[in-house]
C-alpha positions in Angstrom: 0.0 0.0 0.0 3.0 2.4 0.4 3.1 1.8 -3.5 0.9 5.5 -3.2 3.6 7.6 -3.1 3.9 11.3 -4.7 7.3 11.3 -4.9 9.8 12.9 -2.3 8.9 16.2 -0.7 5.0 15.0 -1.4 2.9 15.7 2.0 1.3 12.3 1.6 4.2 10.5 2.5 4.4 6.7 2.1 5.7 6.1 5.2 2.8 7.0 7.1 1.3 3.7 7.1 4.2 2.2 7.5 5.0 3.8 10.7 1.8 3.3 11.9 1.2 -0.4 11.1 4.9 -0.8 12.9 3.2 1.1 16.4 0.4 -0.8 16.4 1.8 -4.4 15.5 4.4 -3.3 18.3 0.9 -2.4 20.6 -0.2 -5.8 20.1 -3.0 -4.5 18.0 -2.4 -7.0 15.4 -2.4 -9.7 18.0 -5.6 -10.2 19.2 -7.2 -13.0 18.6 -10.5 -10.9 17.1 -8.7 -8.7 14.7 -7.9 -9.8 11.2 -4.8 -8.1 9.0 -5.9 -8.9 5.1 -4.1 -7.7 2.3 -6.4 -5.7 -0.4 -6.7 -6.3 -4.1 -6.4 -4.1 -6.6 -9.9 -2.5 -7.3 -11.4 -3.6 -10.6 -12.8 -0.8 -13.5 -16.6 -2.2 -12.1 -16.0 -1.4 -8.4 -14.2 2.2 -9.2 -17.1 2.8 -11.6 -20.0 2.2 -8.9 -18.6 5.9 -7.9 -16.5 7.4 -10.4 -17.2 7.7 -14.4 -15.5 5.5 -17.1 -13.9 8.3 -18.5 -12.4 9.4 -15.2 -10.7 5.8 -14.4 -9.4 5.6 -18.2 -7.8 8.5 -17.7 -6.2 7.6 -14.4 -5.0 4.4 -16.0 -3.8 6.1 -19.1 -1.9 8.9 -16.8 -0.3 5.9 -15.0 0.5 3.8 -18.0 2.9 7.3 -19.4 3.0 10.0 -16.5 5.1 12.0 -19.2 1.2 12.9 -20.5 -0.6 14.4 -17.6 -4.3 15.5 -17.5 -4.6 18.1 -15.4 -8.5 18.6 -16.8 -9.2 15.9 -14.0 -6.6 16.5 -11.9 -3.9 14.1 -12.6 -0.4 15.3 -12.8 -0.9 18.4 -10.8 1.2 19.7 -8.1 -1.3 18.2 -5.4 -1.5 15.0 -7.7 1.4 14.2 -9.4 1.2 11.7 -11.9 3.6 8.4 -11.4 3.9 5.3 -12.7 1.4 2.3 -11.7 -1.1 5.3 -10.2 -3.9 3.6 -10.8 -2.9 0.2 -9.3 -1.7 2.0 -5.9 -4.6 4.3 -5.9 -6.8 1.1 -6.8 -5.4 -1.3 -3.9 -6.2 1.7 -1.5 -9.5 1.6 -2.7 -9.5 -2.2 -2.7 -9.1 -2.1 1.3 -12.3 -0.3 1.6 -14.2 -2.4 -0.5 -12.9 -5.4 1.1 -14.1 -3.7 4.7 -17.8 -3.2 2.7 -17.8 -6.8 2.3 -16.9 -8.1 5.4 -19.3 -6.0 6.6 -22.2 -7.2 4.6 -21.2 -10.9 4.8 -20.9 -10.6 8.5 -17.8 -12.0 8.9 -16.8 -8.4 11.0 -18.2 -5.9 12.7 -15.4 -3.1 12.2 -12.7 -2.8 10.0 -10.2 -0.3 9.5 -8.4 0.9 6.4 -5.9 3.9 7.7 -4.2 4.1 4.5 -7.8 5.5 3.1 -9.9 8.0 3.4 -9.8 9.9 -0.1 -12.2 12.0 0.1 -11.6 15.0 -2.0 -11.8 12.5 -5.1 -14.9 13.4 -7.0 -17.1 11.2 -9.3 -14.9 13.0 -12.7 -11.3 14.1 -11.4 -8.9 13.4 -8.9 -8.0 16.5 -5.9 -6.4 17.4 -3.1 -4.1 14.0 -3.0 -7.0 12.0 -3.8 -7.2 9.6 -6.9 -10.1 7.5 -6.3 -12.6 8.1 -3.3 -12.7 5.0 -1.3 -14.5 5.9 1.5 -17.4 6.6 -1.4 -16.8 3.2 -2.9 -17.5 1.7 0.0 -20.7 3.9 1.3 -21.7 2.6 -2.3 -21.1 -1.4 -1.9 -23.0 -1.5 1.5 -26.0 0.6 -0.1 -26.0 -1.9 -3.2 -25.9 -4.9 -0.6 -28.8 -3.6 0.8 -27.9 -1.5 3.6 -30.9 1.1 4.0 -29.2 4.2 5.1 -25.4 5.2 5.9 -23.8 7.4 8.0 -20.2 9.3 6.6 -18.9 11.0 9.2 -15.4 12.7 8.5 -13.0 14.5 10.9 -10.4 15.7 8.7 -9.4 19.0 8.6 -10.7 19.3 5.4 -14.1 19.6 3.9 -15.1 16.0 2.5 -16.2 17.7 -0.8 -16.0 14.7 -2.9 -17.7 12.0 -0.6 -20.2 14.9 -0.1 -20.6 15.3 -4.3 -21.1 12.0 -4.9 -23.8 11.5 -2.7 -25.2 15.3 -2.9 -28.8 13.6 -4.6 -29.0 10.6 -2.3 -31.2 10.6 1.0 -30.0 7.1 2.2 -26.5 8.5 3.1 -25.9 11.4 5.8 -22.6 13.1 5.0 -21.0 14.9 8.0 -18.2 17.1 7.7 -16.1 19.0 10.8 -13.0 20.8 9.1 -11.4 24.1 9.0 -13.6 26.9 7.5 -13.1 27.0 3.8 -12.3 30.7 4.7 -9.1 29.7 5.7 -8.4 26.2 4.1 -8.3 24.4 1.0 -10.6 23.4 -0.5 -12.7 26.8 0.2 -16.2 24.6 0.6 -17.8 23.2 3.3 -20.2 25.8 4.9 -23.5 25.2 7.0 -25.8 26.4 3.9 -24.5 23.1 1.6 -27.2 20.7 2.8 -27.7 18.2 -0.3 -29.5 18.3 -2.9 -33.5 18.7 -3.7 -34.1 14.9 -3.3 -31.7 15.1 -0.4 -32.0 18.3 1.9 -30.7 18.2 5.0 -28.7 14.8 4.3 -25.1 16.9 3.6 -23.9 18.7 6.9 -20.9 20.7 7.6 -19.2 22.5 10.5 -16.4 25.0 9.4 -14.8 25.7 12.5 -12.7 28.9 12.5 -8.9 28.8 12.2 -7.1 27.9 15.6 -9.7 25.7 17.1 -8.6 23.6 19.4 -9.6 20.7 21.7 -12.0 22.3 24.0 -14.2 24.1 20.7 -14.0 21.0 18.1 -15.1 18.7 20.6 -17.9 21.4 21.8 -18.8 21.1 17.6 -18.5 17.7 17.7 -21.1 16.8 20.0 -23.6 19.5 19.7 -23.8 18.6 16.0 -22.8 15.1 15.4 -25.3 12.6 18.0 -28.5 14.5 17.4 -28.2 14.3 13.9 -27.1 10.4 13.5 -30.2 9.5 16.0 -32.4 11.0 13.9 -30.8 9.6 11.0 -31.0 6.1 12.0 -27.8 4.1 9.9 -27.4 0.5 9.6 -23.8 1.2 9.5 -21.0 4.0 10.2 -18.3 4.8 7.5 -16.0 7.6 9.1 -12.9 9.7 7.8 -9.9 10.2 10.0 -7.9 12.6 8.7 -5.5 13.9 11.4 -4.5 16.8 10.0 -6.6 18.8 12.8 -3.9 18.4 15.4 -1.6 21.2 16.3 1.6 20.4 14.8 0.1 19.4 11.2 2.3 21.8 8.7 -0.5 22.0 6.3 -3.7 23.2 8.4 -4.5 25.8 11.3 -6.1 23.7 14.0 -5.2 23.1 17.9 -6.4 19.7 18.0 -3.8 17.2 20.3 -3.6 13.4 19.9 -6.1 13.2 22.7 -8.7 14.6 21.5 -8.5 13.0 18.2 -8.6 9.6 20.2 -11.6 11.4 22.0 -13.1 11.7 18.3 -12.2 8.3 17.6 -14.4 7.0 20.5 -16.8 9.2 20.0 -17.6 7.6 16.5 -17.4 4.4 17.6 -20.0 5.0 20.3 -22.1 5.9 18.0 -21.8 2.7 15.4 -22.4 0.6 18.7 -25.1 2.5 19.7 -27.1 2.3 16.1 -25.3 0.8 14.2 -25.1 -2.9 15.5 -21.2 -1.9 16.3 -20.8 -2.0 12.5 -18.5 0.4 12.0 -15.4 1.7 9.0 -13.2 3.5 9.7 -10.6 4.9 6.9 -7.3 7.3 7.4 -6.8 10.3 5.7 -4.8 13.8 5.8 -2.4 14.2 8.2 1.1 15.7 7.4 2.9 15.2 10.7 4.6 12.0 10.1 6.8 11.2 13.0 5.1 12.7 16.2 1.3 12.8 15.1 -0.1 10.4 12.2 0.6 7.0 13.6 -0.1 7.3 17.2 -3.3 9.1 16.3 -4.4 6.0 13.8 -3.0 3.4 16.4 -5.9 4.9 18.9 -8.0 4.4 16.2 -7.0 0.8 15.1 -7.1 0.2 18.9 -10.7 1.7 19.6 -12.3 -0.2 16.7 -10.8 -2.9 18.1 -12.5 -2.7 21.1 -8.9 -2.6 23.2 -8.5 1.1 23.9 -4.7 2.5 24.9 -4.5 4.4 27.9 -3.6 7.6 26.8 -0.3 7.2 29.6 1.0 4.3 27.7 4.7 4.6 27.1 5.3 4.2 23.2 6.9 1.0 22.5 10.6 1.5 22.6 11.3 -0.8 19.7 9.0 2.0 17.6 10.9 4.9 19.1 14.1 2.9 18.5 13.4 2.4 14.3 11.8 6.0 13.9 15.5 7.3 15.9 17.5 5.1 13.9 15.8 5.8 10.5 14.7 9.6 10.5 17.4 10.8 12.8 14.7 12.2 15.1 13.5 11.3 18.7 10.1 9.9 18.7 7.0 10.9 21.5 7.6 9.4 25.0 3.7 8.6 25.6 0.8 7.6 23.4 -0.6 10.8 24.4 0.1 15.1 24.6 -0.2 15.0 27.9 -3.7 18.1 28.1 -6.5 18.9 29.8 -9.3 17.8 27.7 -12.6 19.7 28.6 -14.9 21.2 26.9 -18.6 22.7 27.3 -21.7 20.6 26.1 -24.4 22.5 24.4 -26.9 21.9 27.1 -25.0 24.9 28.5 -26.2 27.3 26.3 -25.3 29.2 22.8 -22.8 31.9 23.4 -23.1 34.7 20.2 -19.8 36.0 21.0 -17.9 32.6 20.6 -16.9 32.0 16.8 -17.6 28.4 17.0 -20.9 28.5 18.7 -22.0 30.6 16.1 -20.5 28.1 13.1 -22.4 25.9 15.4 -25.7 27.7 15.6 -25.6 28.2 11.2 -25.2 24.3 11.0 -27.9 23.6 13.3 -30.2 26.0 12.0 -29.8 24.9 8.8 -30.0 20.6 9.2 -31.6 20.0 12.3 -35.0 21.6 11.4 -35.2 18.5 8.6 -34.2 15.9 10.5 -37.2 17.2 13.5 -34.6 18.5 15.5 -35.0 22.2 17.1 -32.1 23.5 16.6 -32.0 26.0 19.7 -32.6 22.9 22.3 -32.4 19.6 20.6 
């Protein structure tokens, strides 16, 4: 799967999932008897097609085939996506691991799965963005719909709007596509406010949250859970896809977020509550952005590998010193001490009332007021 790879100075560096697959196996994440490591196939033209158009995947295959002839008229062989050779088959395995969740899911055979070297969602149905090639977290929204899952819940924390899980399914009412990023103000890809809410079939089904620039902890969280519960409730999915991007946390060179390593594990559990509590437990989770190789990205996606799981980490657990041993001998850096930042996480629930001076009460208030009303929610006490 590191076969997804930019080239050098890329942000989406390969060795993100390979520093995080080393954590966790040295957690003993890999080792419980429940959990399952499979290795994905390469996504045929039919799956990628069930989200994405003909044309779009002939391109990307012709792109990959000579990356001397770029398309940039769907995004490939850009400065966010530059073209490579065997693009398609890396950016097809990727999607491969979601599918393969989809259909352990449907055959029953798990309850969660976990594909941290996912989570492409700025991929749209014709052209590839923002890193993206093809949108996996769509594909597999898609293969549980057309195994007869009723209604799906996408619910995506990355710093960055989920505009092209949120396109693809703009027209459909069975999916509920909820996005907490950085305000499009401030933050590529400049979409994502509370007044996108789906399309005419499908009103009230796309939600977003754009959280002014330096939120931290204390204010996502507060977003989080005054936005986020009511909505799924009402909802009612059969199953939970989520996006994991941790690009929100503090020291991500790419975003202007506060967010530490524990509240993103607070996230994580958050989400996970939420498959268990209506969903059955049945739950994916992908990866995503996230810039920070060393200190952030795989401790943040071993929480979630561990919380799926159903085996939490304390957040005082030393970091294995194998791990902090190979990242010191191989990047010439010192790795963290603890699986956590070490904060104070707090935050104020709704119930204790909208403040009109606080900038993310009031991105709060616009999504409410503009969702919960179709979902028979009152968006004042709800």
């Amino acid at each position: 799967m590191t076969a997804y790879n930019f080239g050098p100075g890329h942000p989406m560096a390969p060795e993100r999932m390979d520093l995080t697959a080393r954590l966790a196996s040295s957690l003993g994440l890999f080792d419980l008897d429940h959990v399952a490591v499979e290795a994905p196939d390469v996504a045929d033209d039919a799956a990628l097609e069930s989200v994405h158009s003909p044309e779009f995947v002939a391109a990307v295959k012709k792109v990959s085939a000579d990356p001397g002839q770029p398309d940039e008229s769907r995004g490939l062989g850009t400065e966010d996506d530059p073209a490579f050779a065997g693009m398609h088959e890396a950016a097809a395995r990727l999607a491969g691991a979601s599918l393969l969740s989809a259909s352990r899911i449907l055959d029953g055979s798990a309850l969660r799965a976990i594909n941290f070297g996912g989570g492409m969602h700025h991929a749209s149905r014709e052209r590839a963005s923002g890193f993206c090639i093809y949108n996996d977290a769509a594909l597999a929204v898609q293969k549980l719909l057309d195994g007869g899952i009723r209604r799906v819940a996408y619910i995506d924390v990355d710093a960055h709007h989920g505009d092209g899980t949120e396109s693809i399914f703009w027209d459909d009412p069975r999916v509920l596509t909820v996005s907490l990023h950085e305000s499009g103000l401030t933050l590529f890809p400049g979409t994502g406010f509370a007044n996108e809410i789906g399309g005419p079939q499908a009103e009230g089904t796309a939600v977003n949250v754009a959280l002014p620039s330096g939120t931290g902890d204390a204010g996502w969280l507060r977003a989080f859970y005054a936005v986020v519960p009511q909505l799924v409730a009402a909802f009612q999915p059969e199953v939970i896809v989520s996006q994991h991007g941790c690009d929100s946390h503090r020291l991500d060179p790419l975003t202007h977020l506060n967010l530490s390593v524990d509240g993103q594990r607070e996230a994580a559990s958050a989400v996970g509550n939420l498959a268990a509590r209506h969903c059955d437990n049945r739950w994916i989770a992908t990866g995503g952005g996230g810039y920070n190789v060393l200190q952030v990205v795989p401790r943040s996606w071993s929480h979630l590998i561990a919380i799926a799981a159903g085996r939490p980490v304390p957040l005082r657990t030393p970091v294995p010193q194998d791990w902090r041993d190979y990242v010191e001998d191989k990047f010439g850096s010192s790795a963290p001490a603890l699986m956590s930042d070490d904060v104070e996480l707090w935050w104020r629930s709704w119930e204790v009332g909208f403040d009109p001076n606080d900038a993310v009460d009031r991105t709060v208030m616009a999504t409410r007021k503009s969702v919960f009303p179709l979902h028979g929610l009152d968006p004042w006490f709800d």
